[in-house]
N, C-alpha and C positions, 0 to 999 in steps of 0.2 A: 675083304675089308669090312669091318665092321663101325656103323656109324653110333657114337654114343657120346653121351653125354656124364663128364669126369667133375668131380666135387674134391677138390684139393684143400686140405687144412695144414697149419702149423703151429705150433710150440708159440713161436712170436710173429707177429702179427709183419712184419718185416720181410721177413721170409717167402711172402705171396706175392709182393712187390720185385724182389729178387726173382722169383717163382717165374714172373710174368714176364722180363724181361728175358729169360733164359728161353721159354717157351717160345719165344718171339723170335730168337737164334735160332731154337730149333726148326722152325718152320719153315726159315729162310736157306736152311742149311739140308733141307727136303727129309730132315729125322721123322717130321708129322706133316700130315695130314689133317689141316685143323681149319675149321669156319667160324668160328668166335670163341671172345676170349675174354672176361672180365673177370677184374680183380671185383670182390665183395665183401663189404664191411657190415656187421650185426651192431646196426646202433645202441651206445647205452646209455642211452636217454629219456628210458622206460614207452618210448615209442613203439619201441620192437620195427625197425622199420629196416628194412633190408638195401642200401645205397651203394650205387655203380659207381666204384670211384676210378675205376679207370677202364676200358675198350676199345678193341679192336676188332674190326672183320677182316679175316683174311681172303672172303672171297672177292674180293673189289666191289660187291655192291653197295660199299657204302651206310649200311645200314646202322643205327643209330642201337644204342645199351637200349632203350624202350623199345624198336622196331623188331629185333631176332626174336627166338626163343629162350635165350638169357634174358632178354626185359622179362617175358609172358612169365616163366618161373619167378624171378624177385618179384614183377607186379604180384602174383596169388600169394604171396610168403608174407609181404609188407602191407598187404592191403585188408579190406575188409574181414572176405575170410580167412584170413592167417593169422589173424587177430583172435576173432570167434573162436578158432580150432586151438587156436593156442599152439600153432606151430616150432613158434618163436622159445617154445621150452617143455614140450611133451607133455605140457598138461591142455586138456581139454577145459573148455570155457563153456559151462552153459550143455543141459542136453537137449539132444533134440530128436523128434522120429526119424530124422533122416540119418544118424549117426553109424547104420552100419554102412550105407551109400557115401558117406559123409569119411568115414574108417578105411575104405576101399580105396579112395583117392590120393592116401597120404604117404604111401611111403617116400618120397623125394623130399616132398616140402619135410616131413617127419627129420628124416634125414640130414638136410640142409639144416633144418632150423637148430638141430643137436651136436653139428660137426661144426658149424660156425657160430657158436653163442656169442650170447650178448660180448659184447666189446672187443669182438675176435673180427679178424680178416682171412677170406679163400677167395679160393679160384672157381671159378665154373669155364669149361672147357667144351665145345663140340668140336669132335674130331672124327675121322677115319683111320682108324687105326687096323694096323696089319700085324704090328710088332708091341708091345705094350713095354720092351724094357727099355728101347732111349728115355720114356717117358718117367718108368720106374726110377730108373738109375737117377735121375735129376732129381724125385722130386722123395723118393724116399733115401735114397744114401745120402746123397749131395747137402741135401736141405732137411733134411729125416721129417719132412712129411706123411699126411697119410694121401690114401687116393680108396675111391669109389667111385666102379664106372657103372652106368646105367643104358639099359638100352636105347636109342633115340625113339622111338618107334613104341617104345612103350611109356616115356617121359611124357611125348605129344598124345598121348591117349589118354595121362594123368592128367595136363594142362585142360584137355578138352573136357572131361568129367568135373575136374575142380571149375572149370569155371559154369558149368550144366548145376552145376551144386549152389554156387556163388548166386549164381542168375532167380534157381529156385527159392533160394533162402532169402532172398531181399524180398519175393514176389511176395511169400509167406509173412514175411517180417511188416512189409506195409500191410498187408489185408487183416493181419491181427492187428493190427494198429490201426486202420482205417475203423474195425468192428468195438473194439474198447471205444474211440470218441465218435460213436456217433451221438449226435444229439440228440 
């Protein structure tokens, strides 16, 4: 069993919502092996800001679209640095020395931010998966989606670095700032 994390797009933005629903039978129906599950909308509202509009945890803990590892990835995509990196549309904002440390962190949000553009709706999925076609078959025949799955294991290594990067870039960002006004 492998545990990963699945980035689902479609054609129309309808279809994730559909998506979500289906995926939710499947779980119940023991097709998947899955621990959360949010529908996700690329605002276009020039925010670039990445919003949970719908979740679920299937392991009972209750956990909240902010508390999993689906909040942690939308939080680094909508927030600060995903701004700066320009995740939200493959162009870079701004260089900086840290940008090959900065390059190493991105393929997910990279990713994310390219399969779900601006005014689009996906899925993000963690799951354990043994069999990848119930999953297939729904989301590519069914719905003619696409799918990219990611290892969990190495997604939590990105979050950890992007936000090692996030943390350093602000630290950087105020000390140049504090050095220009001093009086």
């Amino acid at each position: 069993m492998t545990e990963r994390v699945i980035i689902m797009n479609f054609e129309e933005n309808a279809k994730a919502y559909q998506a979500f629903s289906m995926i939710k039978k499947m779980q119940e129906n023991q097709e998947l092996s899955s621990e959360q599950m949010a529908v996700v909308t690329h605002s276009d509202d020039e925010q670039h800001q990445f919003n949970v509009e719908d979740f679920i945890d299937f392991t009972g803990t209750n956990q909240t679209s902010k508390g999993g590892l689906i909040g942690m990835i939308v939080g680094i995509l909508g927030g600060p640095l995903g701004i700066l990196l320009g995740w939200f549309g493959g162009s870079v904002i701004g260089a900086s020395r840290d940008s090959k440390e900065i390059r190493q962190a991105q393929t997910i949000f990279d990713f994310v931010g390219d399969k779900i553009d601006v005014g689009e709706t996906g899925l993000i999925l963690i799951a354990n998966e043994t069999d990848n076609r119930p999953l297939n078959r729904v989301i590519m025949m069914e719905l003619g989606g696409e799918i990219a799955r990611f290892d969990l294991a190495e997604i939590q290594e990105e979050i950890r670095k992007a936000q090692e990067v996030e943390e350093t870039t602000k630290e950087k960002i105020k000390k140049d700032w504090d050095e220009k006004h001093k009086g």
